[in-house]
Backbone as a chain_set.jsonl record, in Angstrom:
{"seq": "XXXXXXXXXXXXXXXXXXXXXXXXXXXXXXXXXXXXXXXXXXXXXXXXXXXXXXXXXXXXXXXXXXXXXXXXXXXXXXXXXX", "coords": {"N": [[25.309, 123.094, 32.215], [26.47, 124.619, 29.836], [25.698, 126.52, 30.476], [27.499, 127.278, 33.09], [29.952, 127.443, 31.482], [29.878, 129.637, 29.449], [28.721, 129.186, 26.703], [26.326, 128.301, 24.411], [24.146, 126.302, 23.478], [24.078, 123.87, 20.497], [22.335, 121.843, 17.868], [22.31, 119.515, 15.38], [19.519, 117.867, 14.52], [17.765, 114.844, 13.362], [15.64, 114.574, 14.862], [13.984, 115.164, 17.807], [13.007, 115.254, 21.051], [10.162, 117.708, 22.26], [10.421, 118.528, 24.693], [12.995, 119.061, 25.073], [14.07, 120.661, 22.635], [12.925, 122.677, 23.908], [14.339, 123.694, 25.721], [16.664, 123.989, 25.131], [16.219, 126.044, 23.374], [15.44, 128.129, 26.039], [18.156, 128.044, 26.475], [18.96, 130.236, 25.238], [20.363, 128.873, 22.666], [20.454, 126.766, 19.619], [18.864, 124.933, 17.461], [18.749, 122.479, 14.837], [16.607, 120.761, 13.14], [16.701, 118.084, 10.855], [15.039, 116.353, 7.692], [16.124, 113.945, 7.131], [19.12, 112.074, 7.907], [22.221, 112.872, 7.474], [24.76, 112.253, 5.568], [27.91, 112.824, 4.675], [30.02, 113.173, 1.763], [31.857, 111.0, 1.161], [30.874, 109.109, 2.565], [28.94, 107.363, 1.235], [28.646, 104.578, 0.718], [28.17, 103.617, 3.393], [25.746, 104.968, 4.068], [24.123, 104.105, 2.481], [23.953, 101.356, 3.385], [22.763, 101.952, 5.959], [20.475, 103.218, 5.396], [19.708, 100.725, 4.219], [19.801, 98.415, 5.783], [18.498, 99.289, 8.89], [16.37, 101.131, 7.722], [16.474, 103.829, 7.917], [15.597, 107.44, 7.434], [17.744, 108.32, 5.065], [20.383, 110.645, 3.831], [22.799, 111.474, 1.5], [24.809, 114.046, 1.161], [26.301, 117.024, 0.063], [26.326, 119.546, 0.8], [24.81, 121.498, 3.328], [21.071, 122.482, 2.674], [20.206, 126.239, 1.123], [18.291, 126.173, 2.697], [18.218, 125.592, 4.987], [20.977, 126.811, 6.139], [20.011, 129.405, 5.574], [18.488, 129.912, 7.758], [20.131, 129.18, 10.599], [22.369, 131.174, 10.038], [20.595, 133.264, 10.403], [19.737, 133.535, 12.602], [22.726, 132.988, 14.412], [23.272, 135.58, 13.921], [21.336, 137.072, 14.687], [21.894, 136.767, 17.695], [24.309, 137.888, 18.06], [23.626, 140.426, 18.238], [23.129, 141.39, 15.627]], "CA": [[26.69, 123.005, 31.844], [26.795, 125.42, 29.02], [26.163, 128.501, 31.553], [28.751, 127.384, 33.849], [31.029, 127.407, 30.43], [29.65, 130.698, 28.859], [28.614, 128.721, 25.659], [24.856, 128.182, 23.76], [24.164, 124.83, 22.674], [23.556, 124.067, 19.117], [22.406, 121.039, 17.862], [21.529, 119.584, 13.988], [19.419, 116.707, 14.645], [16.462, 114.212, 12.446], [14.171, 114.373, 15.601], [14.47, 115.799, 18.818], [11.904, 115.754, 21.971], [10.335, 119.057, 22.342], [11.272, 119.464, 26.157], [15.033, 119.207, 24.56], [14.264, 121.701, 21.943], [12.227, 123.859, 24.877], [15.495, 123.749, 27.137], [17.549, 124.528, 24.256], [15.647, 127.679, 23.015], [15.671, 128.884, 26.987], [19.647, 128.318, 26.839], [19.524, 130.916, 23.943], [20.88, 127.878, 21.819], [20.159, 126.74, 18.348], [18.267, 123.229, 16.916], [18.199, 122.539, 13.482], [16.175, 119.632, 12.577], [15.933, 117.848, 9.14], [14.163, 115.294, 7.992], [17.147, 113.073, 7.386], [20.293, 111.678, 8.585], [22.885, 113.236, 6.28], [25.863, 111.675, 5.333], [28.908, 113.663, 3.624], [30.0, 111.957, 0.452], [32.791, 110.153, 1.214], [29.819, 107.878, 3.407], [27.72, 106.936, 0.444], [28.286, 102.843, 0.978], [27.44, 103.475, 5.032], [24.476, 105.485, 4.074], [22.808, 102.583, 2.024], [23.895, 100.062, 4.384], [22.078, 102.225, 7.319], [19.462, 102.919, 4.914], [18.77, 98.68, 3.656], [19.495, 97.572, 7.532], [17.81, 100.31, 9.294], [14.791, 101.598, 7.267], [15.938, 105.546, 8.156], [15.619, 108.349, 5.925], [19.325, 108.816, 4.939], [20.62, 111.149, 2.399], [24.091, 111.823, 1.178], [24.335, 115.753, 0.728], [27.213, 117.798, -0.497], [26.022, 120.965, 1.801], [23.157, 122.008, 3.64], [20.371, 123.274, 2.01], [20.21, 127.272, 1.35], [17.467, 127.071, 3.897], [18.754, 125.343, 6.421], [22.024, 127.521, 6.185], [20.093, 130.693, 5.686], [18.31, 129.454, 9.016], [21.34, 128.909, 10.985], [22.781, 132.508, 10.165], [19.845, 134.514, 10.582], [19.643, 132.892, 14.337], [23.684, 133.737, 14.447], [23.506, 137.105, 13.633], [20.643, 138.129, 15.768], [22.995, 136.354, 18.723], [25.56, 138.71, 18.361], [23.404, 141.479, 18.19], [23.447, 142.074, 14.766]], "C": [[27.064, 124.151, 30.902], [26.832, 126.86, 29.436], [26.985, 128.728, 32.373], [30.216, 127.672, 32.601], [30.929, 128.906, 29.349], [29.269, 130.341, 27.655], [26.857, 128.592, 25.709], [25.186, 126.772, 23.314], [23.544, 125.003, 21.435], [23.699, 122.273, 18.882], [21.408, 120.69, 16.507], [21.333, 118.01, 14.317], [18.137, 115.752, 13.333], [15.392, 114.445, 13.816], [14.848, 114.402, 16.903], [13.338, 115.782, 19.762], [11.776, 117.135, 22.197], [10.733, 119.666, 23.346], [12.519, 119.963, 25.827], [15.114, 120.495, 23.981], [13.623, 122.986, 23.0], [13.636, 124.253, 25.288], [16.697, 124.72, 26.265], [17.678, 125.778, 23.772], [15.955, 128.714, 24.906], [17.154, 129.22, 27.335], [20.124, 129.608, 25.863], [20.348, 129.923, 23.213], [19.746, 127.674, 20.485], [19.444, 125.082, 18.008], [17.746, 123.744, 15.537], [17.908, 121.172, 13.032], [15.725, 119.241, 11.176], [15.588, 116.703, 9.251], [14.949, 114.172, 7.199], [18.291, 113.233, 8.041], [20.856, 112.165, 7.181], [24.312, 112.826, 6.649], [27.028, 112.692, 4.342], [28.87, 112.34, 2.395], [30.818, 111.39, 0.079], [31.842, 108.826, 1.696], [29.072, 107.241, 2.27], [27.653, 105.512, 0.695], [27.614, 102.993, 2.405], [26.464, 103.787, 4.804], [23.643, 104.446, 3.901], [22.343, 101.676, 2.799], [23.012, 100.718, 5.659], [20.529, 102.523, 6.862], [18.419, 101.598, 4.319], [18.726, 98.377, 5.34], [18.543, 98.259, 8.463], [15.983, 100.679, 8.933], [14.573, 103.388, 7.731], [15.846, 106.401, 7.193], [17.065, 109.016, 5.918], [19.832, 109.392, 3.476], [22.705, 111.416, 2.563], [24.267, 113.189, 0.845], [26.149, 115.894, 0.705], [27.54, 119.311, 0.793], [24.854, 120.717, 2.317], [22.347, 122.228, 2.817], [20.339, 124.35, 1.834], [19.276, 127.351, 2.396], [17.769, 126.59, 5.036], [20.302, 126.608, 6.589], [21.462, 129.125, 6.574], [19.038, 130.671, 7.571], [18.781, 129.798, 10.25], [22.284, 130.639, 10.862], [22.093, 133.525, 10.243], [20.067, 133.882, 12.38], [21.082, 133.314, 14.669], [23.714, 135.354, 14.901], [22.638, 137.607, 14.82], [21.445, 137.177, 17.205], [23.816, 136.796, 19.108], [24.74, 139.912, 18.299], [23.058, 142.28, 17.03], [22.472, 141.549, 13.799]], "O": [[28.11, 124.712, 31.227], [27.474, 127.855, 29.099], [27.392, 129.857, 32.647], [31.32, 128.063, 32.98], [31.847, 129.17, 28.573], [29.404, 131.368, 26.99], [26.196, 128.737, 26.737], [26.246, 126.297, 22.906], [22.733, 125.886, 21.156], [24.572, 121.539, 19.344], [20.281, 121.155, 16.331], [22.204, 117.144, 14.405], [17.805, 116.452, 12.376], [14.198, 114.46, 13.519], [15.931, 113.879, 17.162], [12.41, 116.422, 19.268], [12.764, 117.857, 22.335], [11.226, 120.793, 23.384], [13.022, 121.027, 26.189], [15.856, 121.377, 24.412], [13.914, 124.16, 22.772], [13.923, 125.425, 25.041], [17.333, 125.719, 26.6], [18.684, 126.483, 23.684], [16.57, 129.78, 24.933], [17.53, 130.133, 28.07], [21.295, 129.955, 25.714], [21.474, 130.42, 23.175], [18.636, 128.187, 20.35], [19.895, 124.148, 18.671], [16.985, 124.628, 15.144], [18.803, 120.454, 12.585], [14.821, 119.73, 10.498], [15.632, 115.988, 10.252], [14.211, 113.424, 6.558], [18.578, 114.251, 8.672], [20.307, 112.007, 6.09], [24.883, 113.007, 7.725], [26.654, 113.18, 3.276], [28.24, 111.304, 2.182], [30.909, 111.085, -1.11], [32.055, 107.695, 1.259], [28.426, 106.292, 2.714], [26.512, 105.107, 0.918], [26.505, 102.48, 2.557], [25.671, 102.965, 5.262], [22.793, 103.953, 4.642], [21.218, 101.229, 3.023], [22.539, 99.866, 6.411], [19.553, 102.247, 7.558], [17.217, 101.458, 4.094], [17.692, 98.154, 5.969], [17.631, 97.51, 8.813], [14.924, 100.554, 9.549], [13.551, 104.06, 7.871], [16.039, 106.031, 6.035], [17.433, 109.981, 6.588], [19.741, 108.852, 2.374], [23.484, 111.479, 3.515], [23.55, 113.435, -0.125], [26.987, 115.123, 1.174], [28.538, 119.785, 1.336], [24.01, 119.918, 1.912], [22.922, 122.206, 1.729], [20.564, 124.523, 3.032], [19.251, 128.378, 3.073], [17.565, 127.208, 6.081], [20.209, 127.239, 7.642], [21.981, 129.894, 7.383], [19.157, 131.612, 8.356], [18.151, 130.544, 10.999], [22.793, 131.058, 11.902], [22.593, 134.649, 10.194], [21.024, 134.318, 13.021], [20.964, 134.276, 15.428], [24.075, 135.985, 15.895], [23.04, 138.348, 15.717], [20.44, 137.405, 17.878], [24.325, 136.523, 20.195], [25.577, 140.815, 18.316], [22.753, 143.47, 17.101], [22.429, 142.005, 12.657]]}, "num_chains": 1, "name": "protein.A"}
């Protein structure tokens, strides 16, 4: 779908099968996996509640991390060429 559309897939997940992430890398596309579910911070009551009912690893974050970000734009950049 994404080569009939001229687009790369990109996708920020907690856990991903590696065929997915194989398929993904051959689409020239992006996967950025962390090792939680992140919630903006308007969510903080949902988080808990998915974190007490659940049992996942759920964080509330503000931003990315600098390394996930600097990640994410080094993979960019060399995409465009640059």
């Amino acid at each position: 779908m994404c080569a009939f559309w001229g687009i790369r897939p990109m996708f920020v997940t907690r856990i991903m099968p590696a065929n997915y992430t194989y398929a993904v890398n051959q689409a020239h596309g992006y996967s950025l996996m962390t090792q939680n579910q992140n919630y903006p911070l308007l969510a903080t009551e949902f988080a808990r509640r998915v974190r007490d009912t659940l049992g996942l690893p759920v964080m509330v974050i503000e931003r990315f991390p600098d390394t996930a970000l600097t990640r994410f734009r080094t993979w960019h950049d060399k995409s465009l060429g640059g």
